[in-house]
PyMOL Python script that loads the backbone (N, CA, C, O; Angstrom):
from pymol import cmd

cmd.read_pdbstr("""\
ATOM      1  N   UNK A   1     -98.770   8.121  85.798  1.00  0.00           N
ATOM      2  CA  UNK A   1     -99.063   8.237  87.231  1.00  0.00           C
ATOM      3  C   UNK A   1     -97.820   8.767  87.958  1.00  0.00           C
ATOM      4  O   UNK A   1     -96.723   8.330  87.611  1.00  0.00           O
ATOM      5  N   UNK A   2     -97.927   9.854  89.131  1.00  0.00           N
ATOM      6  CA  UNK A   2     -97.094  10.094  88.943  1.00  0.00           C
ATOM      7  C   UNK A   2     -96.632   9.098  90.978  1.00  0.00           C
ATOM      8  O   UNK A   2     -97.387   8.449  91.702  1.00  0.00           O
ATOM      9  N   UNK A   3     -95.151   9.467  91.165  1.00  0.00           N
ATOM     10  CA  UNK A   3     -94.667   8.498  92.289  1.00  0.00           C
ATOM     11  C   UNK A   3     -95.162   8.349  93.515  1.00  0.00           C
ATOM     12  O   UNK A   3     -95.107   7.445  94.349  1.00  0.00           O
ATOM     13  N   UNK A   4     -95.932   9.986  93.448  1.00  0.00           N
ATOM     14  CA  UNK A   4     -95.988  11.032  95.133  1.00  0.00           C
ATOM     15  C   UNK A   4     -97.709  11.227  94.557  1.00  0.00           C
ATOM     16  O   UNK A   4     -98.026  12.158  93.816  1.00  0.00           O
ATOM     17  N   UNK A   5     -98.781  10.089  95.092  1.00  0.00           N
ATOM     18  CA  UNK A   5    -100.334  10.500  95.223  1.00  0.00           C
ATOM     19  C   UNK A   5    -100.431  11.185  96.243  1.00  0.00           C
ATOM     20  O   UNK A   5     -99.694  11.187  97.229  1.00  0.00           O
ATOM     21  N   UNK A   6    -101.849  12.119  95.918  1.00  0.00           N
ATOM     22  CA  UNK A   6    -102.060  12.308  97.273  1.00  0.00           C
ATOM     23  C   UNK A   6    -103.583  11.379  97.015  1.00  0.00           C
ATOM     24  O   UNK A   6    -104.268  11.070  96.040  1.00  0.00           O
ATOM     25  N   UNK A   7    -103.635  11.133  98.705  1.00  0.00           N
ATOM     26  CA  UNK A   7    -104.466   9.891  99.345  1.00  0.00           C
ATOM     27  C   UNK A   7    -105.965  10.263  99.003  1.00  0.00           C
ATOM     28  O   UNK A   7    -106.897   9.576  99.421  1.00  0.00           O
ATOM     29  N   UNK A   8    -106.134  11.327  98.263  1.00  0.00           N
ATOM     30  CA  UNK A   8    -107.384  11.268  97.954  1.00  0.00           C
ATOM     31  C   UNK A   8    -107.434  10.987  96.529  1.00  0.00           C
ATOM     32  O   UNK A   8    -108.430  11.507  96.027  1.00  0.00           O
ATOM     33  N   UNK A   9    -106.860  10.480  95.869  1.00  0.00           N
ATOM     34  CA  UNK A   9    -107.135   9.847  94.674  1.00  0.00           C
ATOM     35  C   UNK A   9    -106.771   8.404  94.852  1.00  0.00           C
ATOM     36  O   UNK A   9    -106.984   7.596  93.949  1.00  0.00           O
ATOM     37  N   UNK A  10    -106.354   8.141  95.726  1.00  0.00           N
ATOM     38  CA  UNK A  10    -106.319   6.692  95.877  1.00  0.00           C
ATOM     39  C   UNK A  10    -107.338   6.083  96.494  1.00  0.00           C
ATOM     40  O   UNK A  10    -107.564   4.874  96.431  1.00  0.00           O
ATOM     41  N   UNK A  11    -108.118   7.070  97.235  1.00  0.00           N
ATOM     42  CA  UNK A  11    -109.099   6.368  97.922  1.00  0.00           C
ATOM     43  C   UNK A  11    -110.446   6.401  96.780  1.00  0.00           C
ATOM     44  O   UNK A  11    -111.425   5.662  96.677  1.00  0.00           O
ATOM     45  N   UNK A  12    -109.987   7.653  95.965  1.00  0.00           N
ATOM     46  CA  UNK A  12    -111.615   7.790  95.178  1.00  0.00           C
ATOM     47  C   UNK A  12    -111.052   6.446  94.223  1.00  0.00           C
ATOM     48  O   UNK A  12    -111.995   5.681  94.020  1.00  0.00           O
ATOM     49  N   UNK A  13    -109.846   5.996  93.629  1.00  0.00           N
ATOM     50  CA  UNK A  13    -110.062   4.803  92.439  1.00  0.00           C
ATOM     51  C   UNK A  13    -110.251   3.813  93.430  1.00  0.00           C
ATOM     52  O   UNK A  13    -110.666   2.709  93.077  1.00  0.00           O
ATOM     53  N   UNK A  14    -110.006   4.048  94.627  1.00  0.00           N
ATOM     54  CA  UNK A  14    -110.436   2.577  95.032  1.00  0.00           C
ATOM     55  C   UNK A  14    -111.834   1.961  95.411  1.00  0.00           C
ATOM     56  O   UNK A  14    -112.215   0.831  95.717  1.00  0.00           O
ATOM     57  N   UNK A  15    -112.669   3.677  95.198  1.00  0.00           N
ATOM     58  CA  UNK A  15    -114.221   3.344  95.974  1.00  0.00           C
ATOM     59  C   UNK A  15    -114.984   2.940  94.005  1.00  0.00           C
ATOM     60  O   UNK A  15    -115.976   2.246  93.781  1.00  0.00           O
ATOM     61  N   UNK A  16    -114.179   3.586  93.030  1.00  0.00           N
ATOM     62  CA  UNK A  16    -114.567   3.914  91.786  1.00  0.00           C
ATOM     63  C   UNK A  16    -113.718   3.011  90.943  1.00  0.00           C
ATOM     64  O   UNK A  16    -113.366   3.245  89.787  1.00  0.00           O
ATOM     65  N   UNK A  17    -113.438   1.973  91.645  1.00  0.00           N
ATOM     66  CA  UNK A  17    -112.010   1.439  90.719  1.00  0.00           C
ATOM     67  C   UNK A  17    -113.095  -0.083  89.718  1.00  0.00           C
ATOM     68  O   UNK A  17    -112.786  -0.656  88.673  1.00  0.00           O
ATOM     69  N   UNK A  18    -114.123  -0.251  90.457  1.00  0.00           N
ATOM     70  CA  UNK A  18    -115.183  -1.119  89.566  1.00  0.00           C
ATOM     71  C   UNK A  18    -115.847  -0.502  88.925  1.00  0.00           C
ATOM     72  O   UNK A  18    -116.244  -0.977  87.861  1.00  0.00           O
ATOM     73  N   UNK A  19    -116.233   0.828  89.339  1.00  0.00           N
ATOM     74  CA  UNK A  19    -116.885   1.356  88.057  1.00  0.00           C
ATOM     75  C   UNK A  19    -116.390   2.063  86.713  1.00  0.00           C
ATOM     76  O   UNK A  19    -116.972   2.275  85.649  1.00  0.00           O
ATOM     77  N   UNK A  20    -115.189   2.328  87.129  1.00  0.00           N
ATOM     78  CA  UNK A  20    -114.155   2.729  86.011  1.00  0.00           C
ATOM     79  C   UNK A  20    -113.891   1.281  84.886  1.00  0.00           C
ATOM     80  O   UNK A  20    -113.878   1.395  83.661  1.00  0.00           O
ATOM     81  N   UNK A  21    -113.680  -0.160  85.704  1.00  0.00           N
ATOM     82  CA  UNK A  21    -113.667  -1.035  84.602  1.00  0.00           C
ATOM     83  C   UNK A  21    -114.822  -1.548  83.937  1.00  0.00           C
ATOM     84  O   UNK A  21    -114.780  -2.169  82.874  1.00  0.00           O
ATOM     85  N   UNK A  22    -115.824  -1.283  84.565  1.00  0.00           N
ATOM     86  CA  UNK A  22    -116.950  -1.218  83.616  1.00  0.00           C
ATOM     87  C   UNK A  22    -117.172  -0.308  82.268  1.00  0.00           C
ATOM     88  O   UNK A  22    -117.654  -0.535  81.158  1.00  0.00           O
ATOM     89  N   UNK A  23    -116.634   0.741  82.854  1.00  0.00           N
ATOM     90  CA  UNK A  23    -116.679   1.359  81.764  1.00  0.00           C
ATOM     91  C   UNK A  23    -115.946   1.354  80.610  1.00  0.00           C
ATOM     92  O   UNK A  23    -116.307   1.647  79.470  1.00  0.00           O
ATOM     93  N   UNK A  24    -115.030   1.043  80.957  1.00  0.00           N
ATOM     94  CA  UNK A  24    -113.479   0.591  80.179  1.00  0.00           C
ATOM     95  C   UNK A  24    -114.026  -0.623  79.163  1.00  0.00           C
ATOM     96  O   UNK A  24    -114.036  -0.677  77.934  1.00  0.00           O
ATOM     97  N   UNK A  25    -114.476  -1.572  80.176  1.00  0.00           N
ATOM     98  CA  UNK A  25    -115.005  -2.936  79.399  1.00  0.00           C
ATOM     99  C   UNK A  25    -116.274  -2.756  78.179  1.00  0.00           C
ATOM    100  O   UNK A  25    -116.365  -3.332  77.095  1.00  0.00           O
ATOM    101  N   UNK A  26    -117.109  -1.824  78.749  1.00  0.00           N
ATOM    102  CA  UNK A  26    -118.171  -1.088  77.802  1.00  0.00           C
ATOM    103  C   UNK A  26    -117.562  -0.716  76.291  1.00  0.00           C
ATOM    104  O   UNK A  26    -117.933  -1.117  75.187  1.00  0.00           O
ATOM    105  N   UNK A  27    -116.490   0.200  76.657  1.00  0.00           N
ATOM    106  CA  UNK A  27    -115.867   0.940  75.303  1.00  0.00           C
ATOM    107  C   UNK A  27    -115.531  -0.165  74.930  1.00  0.00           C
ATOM    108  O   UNK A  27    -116.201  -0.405  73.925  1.00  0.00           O
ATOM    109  N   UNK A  28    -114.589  -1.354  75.250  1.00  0.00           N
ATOM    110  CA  UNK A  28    -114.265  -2.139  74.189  1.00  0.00           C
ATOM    111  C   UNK A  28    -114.786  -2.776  73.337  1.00  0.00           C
ATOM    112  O   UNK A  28    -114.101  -3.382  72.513  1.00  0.00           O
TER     113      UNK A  28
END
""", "prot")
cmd.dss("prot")
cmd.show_as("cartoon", "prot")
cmd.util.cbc("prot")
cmd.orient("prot")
C-alpha cells in the first residue's frame, strides 16, 4: 500500500471492505 491514497480508493474499500472479507473468508 502505498503512503499517498487517493480518496477514492479509500472510500471504495470502505463501501467494499465487507465484501472483500467475505470473500477472503470464502477462499480459506
Amino acid at each position: 500500500m502505498k503512503p499517498k491514497e487517493p480518496p477514492i480508493m479509500r472510500i471504495f474499500f470502505l463501501e467494499h471492505a465487507e465484501e472483500l472479507l467475505i470473500i477472503i473468508l470464502r477462499r480459506r
